[in-house]
C-alpha positions as CSV (number, residue, x, y, z in Angstrom):
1,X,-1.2,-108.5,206.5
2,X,-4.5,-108.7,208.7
3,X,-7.2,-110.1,206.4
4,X,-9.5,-107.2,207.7
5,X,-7.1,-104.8,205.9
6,X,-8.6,-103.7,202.4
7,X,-5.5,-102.9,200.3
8,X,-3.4,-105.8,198.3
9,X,-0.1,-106.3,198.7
10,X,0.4,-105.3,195.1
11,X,-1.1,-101.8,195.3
12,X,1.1,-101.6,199.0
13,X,4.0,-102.2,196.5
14,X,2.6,-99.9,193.5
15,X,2.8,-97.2,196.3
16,X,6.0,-97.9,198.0
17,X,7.8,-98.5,194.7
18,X,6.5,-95.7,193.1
19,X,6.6,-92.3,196.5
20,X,8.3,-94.1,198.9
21,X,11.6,-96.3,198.3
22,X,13.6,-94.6,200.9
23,X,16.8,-96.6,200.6
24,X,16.6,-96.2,196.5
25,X,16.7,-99.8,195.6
26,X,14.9,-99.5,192.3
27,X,16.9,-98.7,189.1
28,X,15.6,-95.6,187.1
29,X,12.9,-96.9,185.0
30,X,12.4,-100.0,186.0
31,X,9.5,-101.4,188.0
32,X,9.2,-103.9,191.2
33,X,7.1,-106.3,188.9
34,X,10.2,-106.7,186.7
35,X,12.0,-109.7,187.1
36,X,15.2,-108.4,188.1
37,X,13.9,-106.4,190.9
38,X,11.5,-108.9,192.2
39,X,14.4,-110.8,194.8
40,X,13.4,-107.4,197.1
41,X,10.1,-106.6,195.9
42,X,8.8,-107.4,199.0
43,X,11.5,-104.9,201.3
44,X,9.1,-102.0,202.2
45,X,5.7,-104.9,202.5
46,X,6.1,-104.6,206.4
47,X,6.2,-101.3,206.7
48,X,3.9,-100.2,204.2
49,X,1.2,-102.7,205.9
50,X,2.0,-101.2,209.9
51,X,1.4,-97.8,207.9
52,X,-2.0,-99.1,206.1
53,X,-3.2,-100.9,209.6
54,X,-2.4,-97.7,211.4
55,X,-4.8,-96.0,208.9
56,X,-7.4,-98.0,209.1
57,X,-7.2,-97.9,213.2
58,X,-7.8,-94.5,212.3
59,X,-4.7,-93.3,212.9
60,X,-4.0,-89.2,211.7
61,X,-2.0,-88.6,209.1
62,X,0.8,-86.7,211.4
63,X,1.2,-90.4,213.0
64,X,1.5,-92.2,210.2
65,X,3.9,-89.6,209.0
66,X,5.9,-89.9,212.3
67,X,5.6,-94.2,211.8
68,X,7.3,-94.2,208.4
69,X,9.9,-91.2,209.6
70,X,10.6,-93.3,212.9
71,X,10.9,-96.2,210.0
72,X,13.4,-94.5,207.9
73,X,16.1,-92.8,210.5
74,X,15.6,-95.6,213.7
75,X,15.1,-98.8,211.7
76,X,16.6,-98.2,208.2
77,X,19.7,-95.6,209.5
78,X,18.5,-92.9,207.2
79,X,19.1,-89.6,207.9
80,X,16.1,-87.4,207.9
81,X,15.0,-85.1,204.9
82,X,13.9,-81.4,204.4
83,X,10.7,-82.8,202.8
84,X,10.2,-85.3,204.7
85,X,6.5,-84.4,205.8
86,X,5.3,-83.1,202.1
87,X,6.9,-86.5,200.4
88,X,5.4,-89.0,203.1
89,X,2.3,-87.2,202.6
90,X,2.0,-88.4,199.5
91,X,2.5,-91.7,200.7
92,X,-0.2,-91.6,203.5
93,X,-2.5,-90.0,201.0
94,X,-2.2,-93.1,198.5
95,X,-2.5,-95.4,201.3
96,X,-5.9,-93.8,202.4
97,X,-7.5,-93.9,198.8
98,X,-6.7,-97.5,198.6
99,X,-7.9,-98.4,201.8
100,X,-11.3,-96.9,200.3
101,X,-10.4,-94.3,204.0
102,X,-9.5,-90.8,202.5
103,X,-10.2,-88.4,205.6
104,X,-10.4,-85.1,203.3
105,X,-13.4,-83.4,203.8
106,X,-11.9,-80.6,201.2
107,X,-15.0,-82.5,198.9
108,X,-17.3,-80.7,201.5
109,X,-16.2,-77.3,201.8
110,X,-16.9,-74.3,199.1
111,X,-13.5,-73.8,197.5
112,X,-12.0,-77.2,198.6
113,X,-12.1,-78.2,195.0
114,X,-10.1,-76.1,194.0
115,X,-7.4,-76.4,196.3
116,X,-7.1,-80.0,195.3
117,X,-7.2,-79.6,191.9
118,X,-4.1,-76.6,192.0
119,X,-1.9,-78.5,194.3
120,X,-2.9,-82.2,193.3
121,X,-3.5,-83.2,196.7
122,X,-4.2,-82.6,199.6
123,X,-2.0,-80.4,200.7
124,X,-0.4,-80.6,204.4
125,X,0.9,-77.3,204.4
126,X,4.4,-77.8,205.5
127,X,6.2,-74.9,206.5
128,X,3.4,-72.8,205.4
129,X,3.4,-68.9,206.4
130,X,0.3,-68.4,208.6
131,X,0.1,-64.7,207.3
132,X,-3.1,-63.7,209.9
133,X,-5.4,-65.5,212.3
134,X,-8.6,-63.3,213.3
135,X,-12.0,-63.4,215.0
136,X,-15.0,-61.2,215.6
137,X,-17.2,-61.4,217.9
138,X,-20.5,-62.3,215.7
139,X,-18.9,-66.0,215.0
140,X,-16.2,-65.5,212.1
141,X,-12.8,-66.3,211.6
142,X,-10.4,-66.2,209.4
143,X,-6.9,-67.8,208.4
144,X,-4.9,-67.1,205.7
145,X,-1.9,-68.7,204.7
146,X,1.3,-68.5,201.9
147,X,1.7,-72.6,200.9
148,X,3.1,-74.2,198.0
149,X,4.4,-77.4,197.0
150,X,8.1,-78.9,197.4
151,X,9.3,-80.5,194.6
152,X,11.9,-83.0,194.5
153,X,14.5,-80.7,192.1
154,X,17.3,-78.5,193.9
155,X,18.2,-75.2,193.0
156,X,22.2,-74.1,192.5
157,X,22.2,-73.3,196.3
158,X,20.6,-77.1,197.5
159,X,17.5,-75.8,198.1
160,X,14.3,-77.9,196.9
161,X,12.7,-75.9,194.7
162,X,9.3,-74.8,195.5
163,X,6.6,-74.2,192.8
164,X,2.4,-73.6,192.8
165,X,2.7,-70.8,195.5
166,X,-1.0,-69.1,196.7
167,X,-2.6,-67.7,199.1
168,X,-5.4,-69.8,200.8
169,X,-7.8,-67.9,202.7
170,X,-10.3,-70.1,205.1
171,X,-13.1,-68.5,206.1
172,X,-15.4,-69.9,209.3
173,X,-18.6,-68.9,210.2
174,X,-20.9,-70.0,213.4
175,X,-16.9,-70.6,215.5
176,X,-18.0,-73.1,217.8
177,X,-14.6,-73.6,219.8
178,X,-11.2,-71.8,219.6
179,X,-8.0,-73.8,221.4
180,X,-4.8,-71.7,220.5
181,X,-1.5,-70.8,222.0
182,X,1.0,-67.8,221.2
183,X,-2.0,-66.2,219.7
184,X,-0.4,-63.0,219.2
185,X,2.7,-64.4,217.1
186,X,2.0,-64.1,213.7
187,X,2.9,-64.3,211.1
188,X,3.6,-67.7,212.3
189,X,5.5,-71.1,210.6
190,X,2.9,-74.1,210.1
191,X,4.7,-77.4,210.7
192,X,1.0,-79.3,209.6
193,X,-2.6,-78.3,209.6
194,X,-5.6,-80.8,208.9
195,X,-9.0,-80.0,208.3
196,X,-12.0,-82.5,209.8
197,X,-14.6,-82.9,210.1
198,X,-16.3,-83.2,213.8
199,X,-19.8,-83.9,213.9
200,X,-21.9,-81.2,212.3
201,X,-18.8,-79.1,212.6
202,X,-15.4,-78.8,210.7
203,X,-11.8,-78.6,212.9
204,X,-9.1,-76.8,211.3
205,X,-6.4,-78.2,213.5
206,X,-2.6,-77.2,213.2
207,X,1.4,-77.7,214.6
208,X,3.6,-74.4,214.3
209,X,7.3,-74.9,214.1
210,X,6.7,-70.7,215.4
211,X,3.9,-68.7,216.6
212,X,0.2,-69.6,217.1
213,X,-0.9,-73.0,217.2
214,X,-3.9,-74.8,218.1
215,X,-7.5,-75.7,216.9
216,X,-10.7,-73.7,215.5
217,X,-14.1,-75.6,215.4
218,X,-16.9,-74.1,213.0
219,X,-20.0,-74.8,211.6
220,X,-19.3,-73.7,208.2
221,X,-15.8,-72.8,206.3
222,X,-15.0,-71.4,203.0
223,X,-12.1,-72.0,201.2
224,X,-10.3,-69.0,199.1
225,X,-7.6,-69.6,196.5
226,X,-5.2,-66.6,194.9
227,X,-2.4,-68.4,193.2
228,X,1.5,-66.1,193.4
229,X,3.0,-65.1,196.9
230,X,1.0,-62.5,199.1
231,X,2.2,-58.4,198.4
């Protein structure tokens, strides 16, 4: 590991051990400090660093998410998951908060509390239901979007089943740039949406698996939380 990289290689296994093992080396229970499991402690400690260094290049979560997907299906002949961006965002988020690099800016915005503490996390939106996209002409915006959170149980039909539902409204004021495509499909699929901030401004940037896609640039946003499914 570079020397100029500020996580340990304990806390690199405390995170891989604990969100990531994607092979599913470590018995139920046990832990990667125990003696038995400590011939292959050490599996996931290249990986786990190239995913840390990446972060603290400053690399977006969405590549660090495609690194350790890349990892899993080209280098470790996984096949890949349903959940695979919602459980390696977990991973990336830990990763950030140990490297002292959390790029969440949720801290910043009115409501962004909140949304952490319901889901946890910061969310990624996976396969989120961008319900409406709007703009007048003084400024605002507007998105609101159906998410929730994939857990790791299956229902009788082999679906992951998906709890914390709500509906998160983000309100902008002073838009300052607007970069979308397929504007006028909606309700759209999210495949990812991150929120930065640029400058004086805040980017609300997001990846649709269907439907409008693109960026939105404000001065100020305004987070909304209603926790069930929309009407």
């Amino acid at each position: 590991m570079p020397n100029s990289l500020p996580v340990e290689v304990s806390k690199l296994r405390d995170i891989g051990w604990s969100l990531w093992d994607p092979i599913g080396l470590l018995p139920q229970g046990a832990n990667w400090r125990d003696e038995a499991c400590l011939a292959f402690a050490d599996e996931y400690d290249p990986y786990l660093t190239q995913a840390a260094d990446l972060i603290y290049k400053g690399a977006a979560d969405r590549e660090v998410i495609r690194y350790l997907v890349d990892t899993e299906t080209e280098h470790m002949g996984l096949g890949s998951r349903d959940d695979d961006t919602s459980r390696l965002q977990a991973v990336v988020d830990a990763l950030r908060v140990e490297a002292g690099m959390s790029n969440s800016v949720l801290g910043d915005i009115p409501g962004g509390e909140l949304l952490l503490d319901w889901f946890g996390r910061v969310p990624c939106f996976h396969d989120a239901k961008l319900l409406e996209i709007s703009f007048s002409g003084r400024g605002a915006g507007l998105l609101r979007i159906h998410t929730w959170n994939m857990t790791d149980k299956v229902d009788s039909k082999g679906y992951f089943v998906l709890d914390k539902h709500a509906v998160v409204t983000i309100a902008l004021e002073g838009v300052h740039a607007i970069n979308c495509i397929d504007f006028d499909m909606t309700p759209g699929i999210i495949f990812d949406l991150e929120i930065a901030r640029v400058g004086e401004h805040f980017c609300i940037e997001w990846s649709a698996s269907y439907g409008v896609n693109g960026s939105v640039t404000a001065k100020r946003a305004l987070i909304n939380l209603a926790p069930g499914q929309p009407d």
